[in-house]
C-alpha positions as CSV (number, residue, x, y, z in Angstrom):
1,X,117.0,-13.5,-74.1
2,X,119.7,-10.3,-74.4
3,X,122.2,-12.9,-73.0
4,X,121.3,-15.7,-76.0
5,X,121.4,-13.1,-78.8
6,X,124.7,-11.5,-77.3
7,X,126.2,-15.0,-77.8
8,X,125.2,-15.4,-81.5
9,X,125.9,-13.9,-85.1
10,X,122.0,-13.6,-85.7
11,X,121.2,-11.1,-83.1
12,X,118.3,-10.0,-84.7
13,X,116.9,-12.9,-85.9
14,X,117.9,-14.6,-82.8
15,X,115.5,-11.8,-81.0
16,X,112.5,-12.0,-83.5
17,X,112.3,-15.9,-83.2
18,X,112.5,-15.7,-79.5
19,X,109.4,-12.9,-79.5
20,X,107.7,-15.2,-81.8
21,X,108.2,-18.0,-80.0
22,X,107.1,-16.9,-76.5
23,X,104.1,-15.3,-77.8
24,X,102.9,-18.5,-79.6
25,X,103.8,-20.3,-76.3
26,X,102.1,-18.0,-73.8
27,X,98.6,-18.6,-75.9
28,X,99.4,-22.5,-75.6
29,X,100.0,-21.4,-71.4
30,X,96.6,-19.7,-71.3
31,X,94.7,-22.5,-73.2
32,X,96.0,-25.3,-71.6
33,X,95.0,-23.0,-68.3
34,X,91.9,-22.5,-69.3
35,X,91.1,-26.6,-70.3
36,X,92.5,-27.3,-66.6
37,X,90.1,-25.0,-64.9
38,X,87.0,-26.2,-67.1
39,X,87.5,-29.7,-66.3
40,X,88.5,-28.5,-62.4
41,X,85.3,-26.4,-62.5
42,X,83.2,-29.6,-63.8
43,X,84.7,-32.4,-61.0
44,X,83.9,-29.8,-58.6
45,X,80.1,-29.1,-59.4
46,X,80.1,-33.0,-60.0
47,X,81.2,-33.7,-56.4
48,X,79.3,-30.8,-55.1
49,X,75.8,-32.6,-56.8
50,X,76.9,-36.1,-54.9
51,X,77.3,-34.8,-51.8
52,X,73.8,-33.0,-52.4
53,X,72.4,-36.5,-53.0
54,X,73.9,-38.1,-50.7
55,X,72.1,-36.0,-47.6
56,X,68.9,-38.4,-48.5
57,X,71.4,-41.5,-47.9
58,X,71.2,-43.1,-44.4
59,X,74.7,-43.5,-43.5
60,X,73.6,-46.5,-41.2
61,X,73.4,-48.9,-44.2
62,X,76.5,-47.8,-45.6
63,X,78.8,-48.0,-42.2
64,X,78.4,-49.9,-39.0
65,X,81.1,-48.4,-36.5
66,X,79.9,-45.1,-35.0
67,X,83.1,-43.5,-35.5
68,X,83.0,-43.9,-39.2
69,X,79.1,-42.8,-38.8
70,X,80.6,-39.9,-37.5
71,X,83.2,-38.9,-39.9
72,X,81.0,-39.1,-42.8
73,X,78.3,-36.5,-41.2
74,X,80.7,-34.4,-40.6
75,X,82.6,-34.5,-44.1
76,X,79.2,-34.1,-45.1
77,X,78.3,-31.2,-43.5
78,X,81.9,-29.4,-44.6
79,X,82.3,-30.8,-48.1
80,X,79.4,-28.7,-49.9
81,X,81.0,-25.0,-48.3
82,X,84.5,-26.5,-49.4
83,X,83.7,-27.4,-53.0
84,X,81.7,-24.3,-53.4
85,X,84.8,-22.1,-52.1
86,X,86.5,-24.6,-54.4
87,X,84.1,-23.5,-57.5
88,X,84.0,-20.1,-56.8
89,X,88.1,-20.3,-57.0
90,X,87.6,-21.9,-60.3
91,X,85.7,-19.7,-62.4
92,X,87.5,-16.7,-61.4
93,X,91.2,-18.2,-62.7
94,X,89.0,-19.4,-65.5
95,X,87.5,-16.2,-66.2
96,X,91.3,-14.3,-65.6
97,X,92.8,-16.6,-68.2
98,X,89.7,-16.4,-70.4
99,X,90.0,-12.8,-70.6
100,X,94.1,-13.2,-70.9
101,X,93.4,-15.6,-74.1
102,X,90.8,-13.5,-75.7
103,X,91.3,-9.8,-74.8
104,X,95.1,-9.8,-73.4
105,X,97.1,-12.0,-76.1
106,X,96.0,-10.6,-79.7
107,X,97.4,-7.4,-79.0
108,X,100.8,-8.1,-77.8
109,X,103.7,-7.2,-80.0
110,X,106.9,-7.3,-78.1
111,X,108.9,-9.6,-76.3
112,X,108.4,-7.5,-73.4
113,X,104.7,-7.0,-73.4
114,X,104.5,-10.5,-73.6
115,X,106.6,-10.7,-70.4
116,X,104.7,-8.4,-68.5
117,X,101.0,-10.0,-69.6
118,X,102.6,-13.8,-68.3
119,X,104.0,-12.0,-65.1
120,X,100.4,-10.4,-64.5
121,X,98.6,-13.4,-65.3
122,X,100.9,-15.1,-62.9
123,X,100.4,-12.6,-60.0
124,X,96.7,-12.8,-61.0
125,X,96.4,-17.0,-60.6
126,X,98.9,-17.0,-57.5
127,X,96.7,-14.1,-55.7
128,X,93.4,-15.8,-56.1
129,X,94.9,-19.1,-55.2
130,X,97.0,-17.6,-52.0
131,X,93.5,-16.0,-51.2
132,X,91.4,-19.4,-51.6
133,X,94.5,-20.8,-49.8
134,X,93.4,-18.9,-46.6
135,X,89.5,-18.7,-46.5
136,X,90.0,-22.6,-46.8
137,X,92.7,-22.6,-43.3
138,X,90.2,-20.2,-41.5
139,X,87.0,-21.8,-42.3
140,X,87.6,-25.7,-42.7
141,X,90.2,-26.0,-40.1
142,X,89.5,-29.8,-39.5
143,X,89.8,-30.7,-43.5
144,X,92.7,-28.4,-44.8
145,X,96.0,-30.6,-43.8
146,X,99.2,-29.1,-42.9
147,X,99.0,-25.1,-42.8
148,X,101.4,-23.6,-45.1
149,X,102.3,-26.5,-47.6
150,X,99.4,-25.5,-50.0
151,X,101.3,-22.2,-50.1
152,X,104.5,-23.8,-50.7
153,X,103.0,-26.1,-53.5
154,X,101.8,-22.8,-55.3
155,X,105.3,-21.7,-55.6
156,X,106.6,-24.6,-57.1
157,X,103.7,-25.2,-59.5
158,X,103.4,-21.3,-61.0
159,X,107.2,-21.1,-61.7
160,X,107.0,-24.7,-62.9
161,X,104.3,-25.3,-65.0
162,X,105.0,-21.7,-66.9
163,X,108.3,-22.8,-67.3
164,X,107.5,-26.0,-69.1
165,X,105.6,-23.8,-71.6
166,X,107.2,-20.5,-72.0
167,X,110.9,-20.2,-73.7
168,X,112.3,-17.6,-71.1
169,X,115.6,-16.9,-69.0
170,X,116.2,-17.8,-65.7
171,X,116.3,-14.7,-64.6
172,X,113.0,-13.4,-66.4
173,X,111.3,-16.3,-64.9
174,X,112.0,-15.1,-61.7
175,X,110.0,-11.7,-62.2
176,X,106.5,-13.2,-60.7
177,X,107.9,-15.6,-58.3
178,X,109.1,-12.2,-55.7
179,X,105.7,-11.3,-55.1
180,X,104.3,-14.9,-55.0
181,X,107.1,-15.4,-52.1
182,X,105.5,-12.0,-50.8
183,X,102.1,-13.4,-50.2
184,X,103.4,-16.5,-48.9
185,X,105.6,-15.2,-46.6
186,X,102.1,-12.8,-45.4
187,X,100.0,-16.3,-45.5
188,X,102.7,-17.5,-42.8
189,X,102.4,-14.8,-40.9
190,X,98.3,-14.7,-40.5
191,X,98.7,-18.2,-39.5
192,X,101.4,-17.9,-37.2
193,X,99.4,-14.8,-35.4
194,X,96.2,-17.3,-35.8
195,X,98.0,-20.1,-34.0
196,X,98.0,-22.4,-37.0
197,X,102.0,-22.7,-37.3
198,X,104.8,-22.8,-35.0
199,X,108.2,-21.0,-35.8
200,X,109.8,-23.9,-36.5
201,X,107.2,-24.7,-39.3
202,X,107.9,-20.9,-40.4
203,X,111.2,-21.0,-40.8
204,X,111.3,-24.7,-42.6
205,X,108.8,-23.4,-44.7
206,X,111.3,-20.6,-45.8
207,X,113.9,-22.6,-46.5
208,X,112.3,-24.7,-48.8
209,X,110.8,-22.1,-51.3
210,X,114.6,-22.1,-53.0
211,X,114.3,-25.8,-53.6
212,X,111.4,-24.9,-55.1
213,X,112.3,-23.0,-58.2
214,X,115.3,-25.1,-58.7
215,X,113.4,-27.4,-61.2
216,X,112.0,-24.6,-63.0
217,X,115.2,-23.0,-63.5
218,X,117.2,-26.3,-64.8
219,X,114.2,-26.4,-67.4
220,X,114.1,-22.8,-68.4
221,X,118.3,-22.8,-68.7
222,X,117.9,-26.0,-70.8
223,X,115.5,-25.4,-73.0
224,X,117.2,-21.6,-74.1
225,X,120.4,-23.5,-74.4
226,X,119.4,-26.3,-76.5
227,X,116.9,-23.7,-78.4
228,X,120.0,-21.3,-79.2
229,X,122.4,-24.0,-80.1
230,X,119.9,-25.6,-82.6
231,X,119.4,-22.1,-83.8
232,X,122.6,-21.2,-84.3
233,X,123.4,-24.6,-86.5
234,X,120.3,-23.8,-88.4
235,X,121.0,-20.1,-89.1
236,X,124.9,-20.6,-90.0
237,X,123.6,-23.5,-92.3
238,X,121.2,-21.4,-94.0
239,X,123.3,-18.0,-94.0
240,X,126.3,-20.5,-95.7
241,X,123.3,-21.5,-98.9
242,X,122.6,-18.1,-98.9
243,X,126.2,-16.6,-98.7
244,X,127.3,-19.2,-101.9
245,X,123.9,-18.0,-103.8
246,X,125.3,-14.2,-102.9
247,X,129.1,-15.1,-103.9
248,X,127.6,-16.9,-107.3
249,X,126.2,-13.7,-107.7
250,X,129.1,-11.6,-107.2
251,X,131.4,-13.8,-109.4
252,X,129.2,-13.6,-112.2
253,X,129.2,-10.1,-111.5
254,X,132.8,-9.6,-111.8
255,X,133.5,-12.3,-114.3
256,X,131.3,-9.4,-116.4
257,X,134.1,-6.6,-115.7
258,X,136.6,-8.8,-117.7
259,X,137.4,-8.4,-121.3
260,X,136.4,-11.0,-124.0
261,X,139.4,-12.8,-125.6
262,X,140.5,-11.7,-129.0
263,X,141.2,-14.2,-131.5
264,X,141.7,-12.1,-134.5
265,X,144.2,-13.2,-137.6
266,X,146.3,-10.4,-137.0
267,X,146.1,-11.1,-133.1
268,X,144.9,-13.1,-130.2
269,X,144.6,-12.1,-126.6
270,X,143.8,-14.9,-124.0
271,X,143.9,-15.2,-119.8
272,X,143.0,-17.4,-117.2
273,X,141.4,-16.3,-113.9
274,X,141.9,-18.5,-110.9
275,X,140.6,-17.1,-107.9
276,X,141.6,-18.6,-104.4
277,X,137.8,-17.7,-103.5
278,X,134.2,-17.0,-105.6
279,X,135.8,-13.5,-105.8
280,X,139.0,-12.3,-105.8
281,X,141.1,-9.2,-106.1
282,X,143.4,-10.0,-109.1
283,X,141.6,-8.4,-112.9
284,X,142.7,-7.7,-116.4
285,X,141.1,-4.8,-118.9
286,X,141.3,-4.2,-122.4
287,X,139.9,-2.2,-124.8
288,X,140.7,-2.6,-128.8
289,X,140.6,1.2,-130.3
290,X,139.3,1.2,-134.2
291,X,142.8,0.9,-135.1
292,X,143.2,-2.3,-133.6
293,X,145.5,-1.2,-131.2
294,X,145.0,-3.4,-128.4
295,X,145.7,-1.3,-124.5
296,X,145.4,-3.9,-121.6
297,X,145.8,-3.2,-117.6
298,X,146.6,-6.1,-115.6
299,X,146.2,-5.4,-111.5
300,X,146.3,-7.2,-108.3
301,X,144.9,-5.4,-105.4
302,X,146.3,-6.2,-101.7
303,X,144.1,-9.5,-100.3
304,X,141.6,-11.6,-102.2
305,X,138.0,-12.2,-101.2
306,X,135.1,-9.9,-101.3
307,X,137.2,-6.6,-99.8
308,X,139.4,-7.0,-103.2
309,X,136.5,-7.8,-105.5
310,X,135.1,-4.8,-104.4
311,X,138.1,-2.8,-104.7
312,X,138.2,-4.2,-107.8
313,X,135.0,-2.9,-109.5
314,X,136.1,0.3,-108.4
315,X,138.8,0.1,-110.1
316,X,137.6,-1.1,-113.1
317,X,135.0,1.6,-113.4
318,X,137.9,4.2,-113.5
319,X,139.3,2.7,-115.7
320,X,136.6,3.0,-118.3
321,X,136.6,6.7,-116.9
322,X,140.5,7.0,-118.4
323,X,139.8,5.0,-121.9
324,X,136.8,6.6,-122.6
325,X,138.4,10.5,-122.0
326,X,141.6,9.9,-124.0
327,X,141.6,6.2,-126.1
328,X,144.8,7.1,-126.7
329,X,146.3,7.2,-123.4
330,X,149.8,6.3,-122.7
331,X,150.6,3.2,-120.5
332,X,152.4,5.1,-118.5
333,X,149.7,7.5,-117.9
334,X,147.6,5.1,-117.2
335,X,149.3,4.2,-114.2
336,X,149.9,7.7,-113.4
337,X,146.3,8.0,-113.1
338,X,145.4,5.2,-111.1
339,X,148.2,5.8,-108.6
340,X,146.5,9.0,-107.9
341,X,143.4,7.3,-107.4
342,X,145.0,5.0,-105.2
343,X,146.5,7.3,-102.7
344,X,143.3,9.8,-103.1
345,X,141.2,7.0,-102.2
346,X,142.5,3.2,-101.3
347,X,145.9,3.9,-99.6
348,X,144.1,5.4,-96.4
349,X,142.1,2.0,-96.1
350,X,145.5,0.7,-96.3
351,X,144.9,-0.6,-99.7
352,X,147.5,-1.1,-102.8
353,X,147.7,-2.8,-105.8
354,X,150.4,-3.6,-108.6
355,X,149.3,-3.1,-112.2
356,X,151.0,-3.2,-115.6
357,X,149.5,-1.6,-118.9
358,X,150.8,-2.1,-122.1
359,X,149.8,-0.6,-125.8
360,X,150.1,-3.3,-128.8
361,X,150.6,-2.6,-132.1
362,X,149.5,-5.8,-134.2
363,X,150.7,-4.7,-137.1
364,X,154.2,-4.3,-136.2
365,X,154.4,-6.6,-132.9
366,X,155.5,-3.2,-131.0
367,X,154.7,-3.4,-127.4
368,X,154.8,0.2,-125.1
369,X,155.2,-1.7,-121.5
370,X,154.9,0.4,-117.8
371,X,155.1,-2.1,-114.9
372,X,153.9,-0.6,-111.5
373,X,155.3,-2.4,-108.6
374,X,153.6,-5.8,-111.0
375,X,155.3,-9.0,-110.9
376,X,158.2,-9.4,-114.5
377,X,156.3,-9.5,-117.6
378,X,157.7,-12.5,-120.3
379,X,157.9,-13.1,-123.5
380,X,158.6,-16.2,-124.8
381,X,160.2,-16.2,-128.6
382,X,160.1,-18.5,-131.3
383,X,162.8,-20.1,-130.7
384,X,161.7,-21.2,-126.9
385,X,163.9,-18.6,-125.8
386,X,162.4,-16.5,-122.3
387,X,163.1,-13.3,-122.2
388,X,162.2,-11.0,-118.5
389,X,160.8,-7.5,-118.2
390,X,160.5,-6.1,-115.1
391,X,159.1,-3.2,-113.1
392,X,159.5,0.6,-114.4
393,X,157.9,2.4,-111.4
394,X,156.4,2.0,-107.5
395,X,153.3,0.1,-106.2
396,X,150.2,1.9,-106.6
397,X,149.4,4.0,-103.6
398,X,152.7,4.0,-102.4
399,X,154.2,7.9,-103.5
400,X,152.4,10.9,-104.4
401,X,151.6,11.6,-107.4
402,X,154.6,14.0,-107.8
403,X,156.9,11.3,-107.1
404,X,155.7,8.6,-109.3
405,X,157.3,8.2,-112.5
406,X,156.0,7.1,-115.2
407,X,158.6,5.3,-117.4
408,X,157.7,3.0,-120.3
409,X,160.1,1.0,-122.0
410,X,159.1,-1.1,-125.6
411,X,159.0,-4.8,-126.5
412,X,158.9,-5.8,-129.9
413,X,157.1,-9.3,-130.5
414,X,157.3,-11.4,-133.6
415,X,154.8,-13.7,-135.1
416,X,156.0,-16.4,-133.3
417,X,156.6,-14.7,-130.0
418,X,153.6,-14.8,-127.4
419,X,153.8,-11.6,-124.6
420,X,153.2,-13.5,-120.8
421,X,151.5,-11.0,-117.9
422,X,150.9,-13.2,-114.7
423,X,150.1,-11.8,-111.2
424,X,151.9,-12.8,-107.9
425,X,149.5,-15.8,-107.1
426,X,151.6,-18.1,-110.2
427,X,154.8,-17.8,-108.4
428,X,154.0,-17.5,-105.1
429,X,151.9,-20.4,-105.3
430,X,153.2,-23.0,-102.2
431,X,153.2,-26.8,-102.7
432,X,152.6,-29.0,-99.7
433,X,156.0,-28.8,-98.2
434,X,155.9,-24.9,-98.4
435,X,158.3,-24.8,-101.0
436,X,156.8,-21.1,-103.9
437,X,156.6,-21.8,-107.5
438,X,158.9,-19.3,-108.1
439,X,160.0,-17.1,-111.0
440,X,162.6,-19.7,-111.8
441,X,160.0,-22.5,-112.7
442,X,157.5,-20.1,-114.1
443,X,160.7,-19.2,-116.8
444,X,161.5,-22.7,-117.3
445,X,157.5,-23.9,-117.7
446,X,157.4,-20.8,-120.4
447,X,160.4,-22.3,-122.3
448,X,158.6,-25.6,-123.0
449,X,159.0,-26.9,-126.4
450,X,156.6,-27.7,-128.4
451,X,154.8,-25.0,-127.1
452,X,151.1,-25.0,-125.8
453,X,147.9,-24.1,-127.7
454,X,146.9,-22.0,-125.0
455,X,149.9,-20.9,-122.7
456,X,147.0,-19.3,-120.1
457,X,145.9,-22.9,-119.5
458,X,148.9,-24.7,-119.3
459,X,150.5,-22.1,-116.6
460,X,147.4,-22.5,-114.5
461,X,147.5,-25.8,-115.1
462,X,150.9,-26.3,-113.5
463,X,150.2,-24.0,-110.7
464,X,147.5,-25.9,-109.8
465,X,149.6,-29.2,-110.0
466,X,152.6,-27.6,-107.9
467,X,150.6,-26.5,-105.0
468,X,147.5,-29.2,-105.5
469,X,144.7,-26.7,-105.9
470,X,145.6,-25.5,-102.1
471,X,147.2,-21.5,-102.8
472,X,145.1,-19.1,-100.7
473,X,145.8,-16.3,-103.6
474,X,144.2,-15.8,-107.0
475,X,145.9,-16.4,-109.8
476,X,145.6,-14.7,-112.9
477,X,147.6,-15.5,-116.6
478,X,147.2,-13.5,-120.0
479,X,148.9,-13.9,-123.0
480,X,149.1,-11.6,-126.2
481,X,150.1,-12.5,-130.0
482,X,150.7,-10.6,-133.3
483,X,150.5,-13.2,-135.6
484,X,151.0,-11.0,-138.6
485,X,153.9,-8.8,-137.4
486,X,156.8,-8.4,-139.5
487,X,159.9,-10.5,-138.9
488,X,163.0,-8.6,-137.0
489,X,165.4,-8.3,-139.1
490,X,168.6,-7.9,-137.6
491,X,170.1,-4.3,-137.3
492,X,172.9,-4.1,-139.6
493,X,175.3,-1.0,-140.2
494,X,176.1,1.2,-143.6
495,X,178.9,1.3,-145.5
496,X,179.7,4.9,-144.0
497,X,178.8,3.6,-140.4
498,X,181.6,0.8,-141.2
499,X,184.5,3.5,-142.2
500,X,183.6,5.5,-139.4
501,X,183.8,2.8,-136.7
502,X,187.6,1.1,-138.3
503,X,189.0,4.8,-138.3
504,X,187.5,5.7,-133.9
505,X,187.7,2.5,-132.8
506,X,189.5,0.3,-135.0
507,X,186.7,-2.4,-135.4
508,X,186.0,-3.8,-139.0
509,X,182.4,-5.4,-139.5
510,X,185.1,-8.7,-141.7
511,X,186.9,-11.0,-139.3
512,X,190.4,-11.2,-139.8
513,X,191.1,-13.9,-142.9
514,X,193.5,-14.2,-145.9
515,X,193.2,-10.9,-148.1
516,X,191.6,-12.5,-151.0
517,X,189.4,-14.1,-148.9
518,X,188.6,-10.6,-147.1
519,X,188.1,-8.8,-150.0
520,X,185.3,-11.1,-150.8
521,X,184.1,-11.2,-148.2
522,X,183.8,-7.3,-147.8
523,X,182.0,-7.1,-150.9
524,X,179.4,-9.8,-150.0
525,X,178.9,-8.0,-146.6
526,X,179.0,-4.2,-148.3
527,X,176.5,-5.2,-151.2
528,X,174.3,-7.0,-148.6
529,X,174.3,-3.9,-146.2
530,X,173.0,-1.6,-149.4
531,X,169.1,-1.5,-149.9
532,X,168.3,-2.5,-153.6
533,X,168.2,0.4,-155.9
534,X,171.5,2.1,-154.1
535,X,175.0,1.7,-155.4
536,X,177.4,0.7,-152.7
537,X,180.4,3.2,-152.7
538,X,183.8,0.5,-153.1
């Protein structure tokens, strides 16, 4: 049984199926014992009551040979002590398995105890039957056969016939059979000393008690085989249901942990979440302050699966640690913050993660961007023109917090313009012929014209075309818009500015033309460079 469970997942439920099991079989041992002796007990008083009856017979009428005449006195004389030796036998195996089935097998709780109650009842059967064995050679010496095979029979017949029934090893059915061999080898010797035997029938007799248990042992090493492979199909079959209920659990659970998408008229925040698995290790937060500020944290921890999903809940909960202490914390900070966590807590796991936060301003489209270690973040303008931020500081978990900077830099989005955060799973994502996505295609795909309702979809959407639904990392897309920021107007210089840049560096904001045509021109430019309300200065 230790050898089965060693070889399987399900140790312990290998080991409490097997107790089970062997219990429920010994009982079906003891009863089929006990229906065995009942019916041996009834033959025997049934020939026992013939053989009474048939001592008023007169054997003339039913032979005509004297030898025959002879035979039958005799077998009558002997058969009556036999089949009472035969009954008395009986009812004491029936009474040891009765008192096995009744008193014995209710309280048995292990494996072990119910080892040690078969091997008993084993030794108990065998003994009275090694016993009967030789009151039978001394006393009916002319009806009793060959000396020394009923022995061998018993061997063969108490390690078979438990066998059949009971689901144990080779080896633990081997436990009883050492002292059975004991009292067989004894029952040789008493008949060898009594003349019974020769050597010769000794040693044969010896040889032959391996041959024996060889049937028993092919059935016991079957049956456990068969038994542990049909248990190990069943229990990986059912732990599989069970582990999709458990990972449809835990996605639901961590779909929770991600932000609602804004669609507000003055803006709209949308992702996509693609994980390679139920879970996976790739998250976005945001929180909208009562300004309507919008501060987002995109991350990707190392791996996917169920060791990043549970990174990432950790994560996530710090981060509501961090909003909810300062709403007004810096994107840089941010990151500042959850690098310390990171090497405090995840970098001795060897565990790291990439992460960019950001701070929009819907009003005025202004974006305060930190990039840790994160894949380029994109904006795509109006125009269909793509436009690449990249990192500002290390992975996560990488430096001390004394090393890690915390730089920010600021994009400035117009109504038109859509922000683009992805994680590494869009353009690491391998088609059939191994060939990445790349950050090349994932520009040209965000420079499509018309553009997309939903730019989230239609990047996962080609990912999933490029690499046919086969990447082994999440993928994760978000998009931000600020459909009522202002228009950026272009920067344009004063009057002043102009003077001060002809007389240091001899540049004039008027290309070179004919001097009537520059004079007006000059004047359009000068007038168009003064706010309404001011005078220009000729």
């Amino acid at each position: 049984m230790v050898d089965g469970a060693a070889s399987t997942l399900f140790k312990a439920e290998y080991e409490r199926e097997m107790e089970s099991w062997l219990r429920r079989r010994f009982g079906w041992l003891l009863g089929s014992t006990i229906a065995y002796e009942v019916l041996s007990l009834l033959v025997a008083v049934a020939g026992l009551l013939i053989y009474q009856l048939s001592k008023k017979t007169d054997l003339g009428t039913v032979v005509t040979s004297d030898a025959s005449r002879e035979q039958l006195e005799s077998l009558r004389e002997t058969e009556p002590d036999y089949l009472t030796l035969t009954i008395v036998g009986t009812i004491l195996m029936l009474a040891v398995t009765a008192r096995a089935f009744t008193a014995v097998r209710p309280t048995l709780a292990s494996r072990e105890q119910t080892l040690r109650a078969a091997n008993w009842f084993i030794l108990q059967i065998g003994a009275i039957s090694y016993g009967a064995d030789l009151a039978t050679q001394f006393l009916f010496t002319s009806a009793t056969g060959q000396p020394g095979v009923p022995g061998l029979s018993y061997i063969f017949f108490l390690h078979v016939l438990p066998s059949i029934f009971l689901p144990w090893s080779p080896r633990e059915s081997l436990r009883p059979i050492y002292p059975l061999v004991s009292m067989f080898i004894l029952e040789l010797v008493l008949l060898k000393v009594a003349g019974r035997i020769g050597m010769e029938q000794v040693v044969l007799m010896l040889v032959g008690v391996p041959f024996m248990l060889v049937p028993g042992l092919i059935i016991n090493w079957w049956r456990l085989r068969t038994h542990r492979r049909r248990f190990d199909r069943r229990m990986v079959t059912k732990g599989y249901f069970s582990m999709r209920r458990e990972l449809a659990q835990a996605r639901a659970l961590q779909m929770a942990l991600f932000p609602t998408p804004v669609r507000a008229p003055h803006l709209e925040f949308d992702f996509t979440y693609m994980p390679a698995n139920e879970v996976g290790g790739d998250f976005i937060h945001a929180s909208v302050t009562e300004s309507g500020r919008i501060d987002i944290v995109m991350m990707d921890v190392t791996g996917h699966g169920m060791a990043s999903a549970l990174t990432v809940a950790r994560l996530s909960g710090e981060l509501e640690r961090l909003v909810a202490e300062d709403p007004d914390i810096a994107p840089g900070t941010v990151l500042r913050a959850l690098n310390r966590y990171a090497t405090l807590t995840l970098a001795k796991h060897s565990v790291y993660l990439t992460a960019v936060a950001i701070q929009v301003e819907p009003t005025t489209g202004v974006i305060r961007y930190a990039n840790a270690g994160h894949p380029p973040a994109w904006v795509r303008r109006g125009d269909g023109k793509v436009e690449r931020f990249d990192s500002t500081t290390f992975l996560l978990g990488a430096v001390s917090d004394a090393d890690f900077e915390d730089d920010e830099m600021e994009i400035v989005l117009t109504a038109a313009d859509v922000l683009v955060l992805v994680t590494d799973g869009v353009h690491e994502s391998i088609d059939r012929a191994g060939r990445q996505f790349g950050l090349q295609r994932l520009q040209d795909a965000l420079g499509r014209t018309p553009a997309p309702e939903r730019w989230s979809v239609h990047l996962t959407q080609a990912v999933e075309q490029w690499s046919g639904r086969i990447g082994d990392d999440d993928v994760l897309v978000a998009t931000v818009r600020t459909p009522l920021a202002a228009a950026r107007l272009p920067k344009t210089r004063s009057f002043a500015e102009d003077i001060e840049m002809e007389t240091t560096l001899g540049m004039s904001r008027v290309p070179t033309m004919s001097n009537e045509h520059a004079v007006s021109a000059g004047t359009h430019v000068a007038n168009s460079a003064v706010p309404e309300g001011v005078e220009a200065t000729p």
